[in-house]
N, C-alpha and C positions, 0 to 999 in steps of 0.2 A: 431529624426534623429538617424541614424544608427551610430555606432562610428566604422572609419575606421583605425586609428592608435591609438594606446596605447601606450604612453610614460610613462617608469618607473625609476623614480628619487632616489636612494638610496643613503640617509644622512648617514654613518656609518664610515665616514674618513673625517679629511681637511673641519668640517661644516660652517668657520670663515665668510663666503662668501655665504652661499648655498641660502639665500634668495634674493639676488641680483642676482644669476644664475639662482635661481626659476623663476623670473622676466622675462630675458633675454628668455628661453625656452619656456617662455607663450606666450610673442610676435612673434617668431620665427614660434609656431607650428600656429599661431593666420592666419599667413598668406601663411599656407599652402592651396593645393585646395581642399585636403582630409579632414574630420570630423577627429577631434580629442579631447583625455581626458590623463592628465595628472596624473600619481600618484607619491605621495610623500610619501615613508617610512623611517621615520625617526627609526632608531636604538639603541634605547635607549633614554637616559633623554637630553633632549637639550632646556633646559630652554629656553622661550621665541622665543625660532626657530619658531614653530606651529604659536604663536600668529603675526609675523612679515611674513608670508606666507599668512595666511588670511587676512592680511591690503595689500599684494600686489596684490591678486586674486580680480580683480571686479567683479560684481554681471552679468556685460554687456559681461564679456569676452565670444567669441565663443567657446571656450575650456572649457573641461569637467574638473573639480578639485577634487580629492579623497583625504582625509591623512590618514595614517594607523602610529600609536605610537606603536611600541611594548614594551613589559615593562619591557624589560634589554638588553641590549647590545647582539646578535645572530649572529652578523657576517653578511656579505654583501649577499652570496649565502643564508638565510635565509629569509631576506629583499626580494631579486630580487622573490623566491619563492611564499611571500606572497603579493607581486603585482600581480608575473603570474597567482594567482589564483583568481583574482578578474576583469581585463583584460578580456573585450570583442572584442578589433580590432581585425582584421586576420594579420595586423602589429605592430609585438614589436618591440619598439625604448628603445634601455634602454641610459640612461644619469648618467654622474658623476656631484657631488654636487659642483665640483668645474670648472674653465674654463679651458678647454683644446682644444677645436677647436670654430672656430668663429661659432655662432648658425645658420647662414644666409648660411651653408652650410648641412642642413640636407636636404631639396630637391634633390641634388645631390646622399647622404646617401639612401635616399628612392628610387629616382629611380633606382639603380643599383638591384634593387630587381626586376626590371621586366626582367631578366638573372639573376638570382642568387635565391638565398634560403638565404644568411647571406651576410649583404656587412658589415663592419669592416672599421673605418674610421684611414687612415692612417695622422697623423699629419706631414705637409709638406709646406713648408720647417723649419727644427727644427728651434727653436728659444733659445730651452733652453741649458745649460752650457756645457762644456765639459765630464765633470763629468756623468752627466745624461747621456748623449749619451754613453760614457763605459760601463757605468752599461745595457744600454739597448743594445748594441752588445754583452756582454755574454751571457745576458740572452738569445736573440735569436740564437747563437750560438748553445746556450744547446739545444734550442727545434730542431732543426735542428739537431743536433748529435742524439739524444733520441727520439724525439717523429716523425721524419723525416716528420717536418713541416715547411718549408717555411714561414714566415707571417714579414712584415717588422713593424706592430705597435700593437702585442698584446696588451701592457698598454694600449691605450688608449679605455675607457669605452663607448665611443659612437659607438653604434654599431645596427643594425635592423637586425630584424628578422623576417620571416614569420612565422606563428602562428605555423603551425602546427612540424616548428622544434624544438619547447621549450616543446611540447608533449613528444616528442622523446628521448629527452637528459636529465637523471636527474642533478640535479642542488642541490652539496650539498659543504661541507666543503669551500675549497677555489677552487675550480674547476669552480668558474663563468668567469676567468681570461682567461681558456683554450674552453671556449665555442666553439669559431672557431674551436679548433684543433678536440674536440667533434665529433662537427657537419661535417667538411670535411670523419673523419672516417666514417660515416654513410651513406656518401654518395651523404651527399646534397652539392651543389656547393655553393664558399663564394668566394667571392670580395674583393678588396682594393680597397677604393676612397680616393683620395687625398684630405684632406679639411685643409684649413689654419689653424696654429698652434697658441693660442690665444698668447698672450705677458703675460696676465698673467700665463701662464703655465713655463714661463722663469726661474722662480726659484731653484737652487739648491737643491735639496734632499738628503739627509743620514739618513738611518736609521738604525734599531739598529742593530747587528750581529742575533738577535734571529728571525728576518722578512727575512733578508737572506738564512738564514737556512730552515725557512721552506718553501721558493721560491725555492729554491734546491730539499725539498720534494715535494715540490707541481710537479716538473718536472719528479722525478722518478714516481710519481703517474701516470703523462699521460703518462710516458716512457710505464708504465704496463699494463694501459687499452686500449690504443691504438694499441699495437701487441700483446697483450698475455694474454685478457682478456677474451677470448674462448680456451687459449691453451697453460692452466699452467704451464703444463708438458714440453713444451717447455724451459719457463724460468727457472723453479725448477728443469727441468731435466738435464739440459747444465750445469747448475752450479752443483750441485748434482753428476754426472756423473764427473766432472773435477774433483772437491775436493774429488773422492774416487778413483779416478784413481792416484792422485798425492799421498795421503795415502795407494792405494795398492803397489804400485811402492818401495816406501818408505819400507815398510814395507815387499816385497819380496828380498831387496839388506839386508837388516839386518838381515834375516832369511838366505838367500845364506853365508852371512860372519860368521855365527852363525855354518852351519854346514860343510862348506867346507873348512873354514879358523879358527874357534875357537874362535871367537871373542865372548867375553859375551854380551849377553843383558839387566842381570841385571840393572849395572848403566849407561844406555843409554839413555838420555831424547828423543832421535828421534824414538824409538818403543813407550811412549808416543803419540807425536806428529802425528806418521802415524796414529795409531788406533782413535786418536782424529776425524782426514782427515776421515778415512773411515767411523767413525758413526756421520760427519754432512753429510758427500756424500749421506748415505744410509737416513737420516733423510728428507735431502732436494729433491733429489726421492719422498717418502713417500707422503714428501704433495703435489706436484707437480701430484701424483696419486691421492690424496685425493678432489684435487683439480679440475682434469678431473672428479670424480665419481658426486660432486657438479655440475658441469656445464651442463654433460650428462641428471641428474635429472630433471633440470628447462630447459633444451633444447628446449622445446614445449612451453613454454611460453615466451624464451629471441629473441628478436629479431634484429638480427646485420645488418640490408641494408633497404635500403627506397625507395619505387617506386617513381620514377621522373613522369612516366605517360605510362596508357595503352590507347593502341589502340583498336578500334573496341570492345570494352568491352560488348558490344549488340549481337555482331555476334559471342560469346564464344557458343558452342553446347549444348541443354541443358541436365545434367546429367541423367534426368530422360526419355528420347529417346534412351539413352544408355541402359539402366537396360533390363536383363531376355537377 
């Protein structure tokens, strides 16, 4: 039997529970109408996880059962990578280790894919603390300032896919987070479905200021790939252009006071300062052209837009009626 959805499980966060949700998503996918196979990449050492997965997997389940152990902790977008590459559905469902929407709601998940290319399950109505929900209105604030994306539940990891948009999108650092924003750039259409928000997801979260930080990077990241990943010049040049304009400026008031008024320049820390201004202005230019000359090169092999669908593809003229 042919496998028509590929579900990919990555233990890499929160695993205290992952084989009770392993569970929960066997049964789930068990009674879907589609063929399905489940994989399990565990990220790093997780004593006795592996073996308390195989005692939950029966020999009778209709669902397909894969594990993959990698042999040190890689980070999640690593994980997800080395599923997508073993995954034969033409639908990826990717799941988190832990409970975060009730599983009886991925049906719903799947079908929003016959209109869409990414549906993204929105957790609805929240259940968890105050706290949690602040943290999650800045964050989408930010993406909405920066990356002018809309999206009401990035966090949450349940999310489908049609195969051929995980071709399209590479999948590295902490960038599995911003997959939707990715994929809407490219042009494929993404979804929200409302699926129940589990109780055990109710829990307070804090984490440490060093995961904040780099959720802040991780935003300026799609801030840059999203508008200005074909057109560096733009972002290195805006900025570049500002910070030599503020040091030429700078730098022509203390030359006019210098020769019209006698003012020395010696002990002046602000002809420092402008000439500082002028050679990041000129630096930031620099790579913002260094930067076009890179993009220009691979031009011919980058590709920024994705066909939704042609017509009449039979009826194209053919080139060789043309020739002489």
């Amino acid at each position: 039997m042919s496998i028509e959805i590929s579900a990919i499980m990555t233990v890499s966060e929160r695993p205290a529970n992952a084989a009770t949700v392993f569970g929960q998503y066997l049964e789930a996918l068990a009674h879907l109408e589609q063929s399905a196979e489940i994989i399990v990449v565990l990220d790093g050492e997780y004593p006795g996880l592996k073996e308390e997965m195989q005692k939950t997997y029966t020999s009778d389940c209709s669902v397909g059962f894969h594990l993959i152990e990698l042999g040190k902790w890689f980070g999640e977008a690593a994980a997800l990578k080395a599923a997508f590459d073993i995954a034969v559905g033409d639908t990826v469902l990717t799941l988190p280790p832990y409970q975060q929407v009730d599983p009886n709601g991925l049906p719903d998940l799947l079908s929003a894919l016959e209109d869409a290319d990414v549906s993204i399950a929105v957790r609805s109505p929240r259940v968890d603390g105050s706290w949690n929900r602040a943290q999650a209105r800045a964050f989408y604030w930010a993406i909405r300032v920066f990356a002018k994306a809309n999206y009401e539940d990035l966090g949450c990891g349940v999310r489908a896919f049609k195969r051929h948009v995980l071709e399209e999108i590479p999948v590295y650092g902490d960038l599995h987070r911003f997959l939707p924003v990715l994929a809407s750039q490219k042009g494929f259409r993404v979804s929200e479905v409302r699926l129940k928000q589990s109780k055990a997801d109710a829990g307070t979260r804090v984490y440490r200021p060093g995961v904040y930080l780099r959720r802040l990077l991780d935003i300026l990241t799609v801030f840059f790939l999203v508008r200005f990943t074909k057109k560096p010049l733009r972002f290195f040049g805006l900025i570049g252009v500002g910070t030599a304009a503020i040091g030429g400026i700078a730098f022509a008031w203390l030359l006019a006071e210098r020769l019209f008024f006698g003012v020395g320049l010696a002990d002046r820390p602000a002809l420092l300062v402008s000439a500082l201004f002028l050679a990041i202005g000129v630096q930031l230019v620099a790579v913002g052209l260094i930067g076009e000359l890179i993009i220009f090169t691979h031009a011919l092999s980058n590709k920024e837009f994705s066909i939704a669908e042609v017509v009449n593809r039979d009826k194209l003229p053919d080139d060789s009626s043309t020739e002489g």
